[in-house]
C-alpha positions, -999 to 999 in steps of 0.1 A, spaced: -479 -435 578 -495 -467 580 -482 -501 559 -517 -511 545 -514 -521 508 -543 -506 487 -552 -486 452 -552 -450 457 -583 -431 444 -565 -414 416 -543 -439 413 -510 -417 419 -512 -405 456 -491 -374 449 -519 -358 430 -551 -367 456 -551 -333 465 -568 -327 435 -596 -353 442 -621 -330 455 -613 -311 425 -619 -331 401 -649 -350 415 -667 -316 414 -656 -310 374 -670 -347 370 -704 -341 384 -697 -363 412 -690 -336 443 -718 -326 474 -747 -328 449 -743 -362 439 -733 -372 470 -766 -358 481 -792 -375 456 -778 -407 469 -797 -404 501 -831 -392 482 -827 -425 463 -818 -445 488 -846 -431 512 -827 -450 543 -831 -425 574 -797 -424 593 -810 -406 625 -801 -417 655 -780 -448 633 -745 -457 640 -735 -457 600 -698 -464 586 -685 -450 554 -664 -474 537 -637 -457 517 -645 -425 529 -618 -403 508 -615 -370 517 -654 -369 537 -676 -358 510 -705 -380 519 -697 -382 552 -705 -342 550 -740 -347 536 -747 -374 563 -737 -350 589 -759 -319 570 -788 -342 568 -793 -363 594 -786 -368 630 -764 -402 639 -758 -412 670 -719 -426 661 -703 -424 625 -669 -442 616 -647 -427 590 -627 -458 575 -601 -452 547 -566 -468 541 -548 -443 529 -532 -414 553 -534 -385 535 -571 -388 526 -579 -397 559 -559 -364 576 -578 -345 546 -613 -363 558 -605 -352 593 -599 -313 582 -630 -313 564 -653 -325 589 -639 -305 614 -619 -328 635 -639 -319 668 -667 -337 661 -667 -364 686 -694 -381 669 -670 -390 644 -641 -420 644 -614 -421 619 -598 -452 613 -575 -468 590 -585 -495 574 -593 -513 543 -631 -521 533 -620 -560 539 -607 -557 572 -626 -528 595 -617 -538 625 -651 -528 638 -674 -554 656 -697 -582 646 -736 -565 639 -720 -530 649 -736 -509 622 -772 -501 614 -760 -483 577 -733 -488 554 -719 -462 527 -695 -466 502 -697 -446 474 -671 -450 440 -651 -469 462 -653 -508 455 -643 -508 423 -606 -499 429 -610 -532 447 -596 -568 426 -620 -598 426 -610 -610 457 -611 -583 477 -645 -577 464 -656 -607 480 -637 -605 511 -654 -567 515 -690 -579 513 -683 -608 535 -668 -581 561 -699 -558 556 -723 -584 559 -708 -591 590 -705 -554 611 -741 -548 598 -769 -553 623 -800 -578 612 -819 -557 594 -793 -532 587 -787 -516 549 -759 -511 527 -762 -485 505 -734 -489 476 -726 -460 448 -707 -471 421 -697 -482 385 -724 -508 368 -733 -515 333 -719 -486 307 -742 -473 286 -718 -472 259 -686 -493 256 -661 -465 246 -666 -448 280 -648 -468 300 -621 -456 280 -623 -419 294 -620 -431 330 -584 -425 326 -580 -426 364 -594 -459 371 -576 -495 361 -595 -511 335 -588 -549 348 -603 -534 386 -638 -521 367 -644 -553 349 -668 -569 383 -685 -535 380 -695 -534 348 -702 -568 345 -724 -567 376 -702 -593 393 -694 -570 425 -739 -572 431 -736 -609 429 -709 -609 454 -726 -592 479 -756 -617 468 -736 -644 476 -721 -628 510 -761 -628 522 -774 -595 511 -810 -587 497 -813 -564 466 -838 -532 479 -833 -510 455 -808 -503 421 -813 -476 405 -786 -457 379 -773 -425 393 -755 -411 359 -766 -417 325 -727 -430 321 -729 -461 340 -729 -450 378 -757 -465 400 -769 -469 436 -779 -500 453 -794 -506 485 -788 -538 499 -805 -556 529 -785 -581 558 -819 -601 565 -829 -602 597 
């Protein structure tokens, strides 16, 4: 068990086995995780790509079903979704390196990565971790390299953050007041592409490190 500090995705860890669950009753399971990549339109063959908050390996399936990377890094904080992450992708895969970390801290190199995923992850994230994750992506990403973000934006109507029962409302606030896209502004990134994923308030966002 490791001793980094960090919101769990359901905010209770005893009930994250559930999580695949209940991301496929929400709409947001393989298919989803899927029309990310046909929005995005960022080809990840022969890329070394990192999944930021990778959960239990959802997207990190669909990269794996879709394209061909030369070396993907599985980073999550928190044990049991990483051990569940591992199980899912069939922990053979050499191509694959689990690590545990947090989305400000990596551990991974300066201009290491050529792609960038993190999907409904940032916005269990406070302010200042926020910041300190963009800062730490700009930095592993190669000149040139993207950053393609899924998450909460603008809600269509006010009352729905109310039904997100599992997140913390004072965590979604950057999200929904598009703070967490002027961080990653202000960390150096280019806006490619935001477009909104669910009519709720979910979007995708490519981001550029210039090169």
């Amino acid at each position: 068990m490791n001793d980094i500090k960090f919101f769990s995705a359901l905010g209770i860890p005893a009930i994250n086995f559930l999580y695949d669950f209940i991301m496929i009753i929400s709409g947001l399971g393989y298919g989803f995780k899927k029309k990310i990549f046909d929005i995005a339109e960022i080809n990840l063959n022969e890329k070394v790509v990192a999944d930021i908050g990778c959960g239990t390996g959802t997207q990190l399936k669909v990269i794996m079903e879709m394209y061909f990377p030369t070396k993907v890094y599985a980073i999550e904080p928190d044990d049991s979704m990483l051990n569940r992450c591992r199980k899912n992708l069939n922990k053979s895969n050499k191509s694959i390196k689990y690590i545990g970390a947090v989305a400000e801290e990596t551990t991974l190199q300066n201009s290491e990565i050529d792609v960038c995923v993190s999907t409904l992850m940032a916005h269990h994230l406070t302010t200042d971790k926020k910041k300190e994750m963009a800062k730490e992506i700009f930095r592993i990403l190669k000149p040139g390299g993207h950053f393609i973000l899924t998450d909460w934006g603008k809600l269509r109507f006010e009352f729905i953050k109310y039904l997100l029962v599992f997140e913390k409302q004072d965590l979604l606030k950057d999200n929904i007041n598009g703070n967490l896209l002027i961080f990653l502004q202000d960390a150096g990134f280019v806006i490619k592409k935001h477009q909104k994923m669910k009519w709720s308030g979910i979007y995708t966002t490519v981001f550029m490190k210039p090169e």
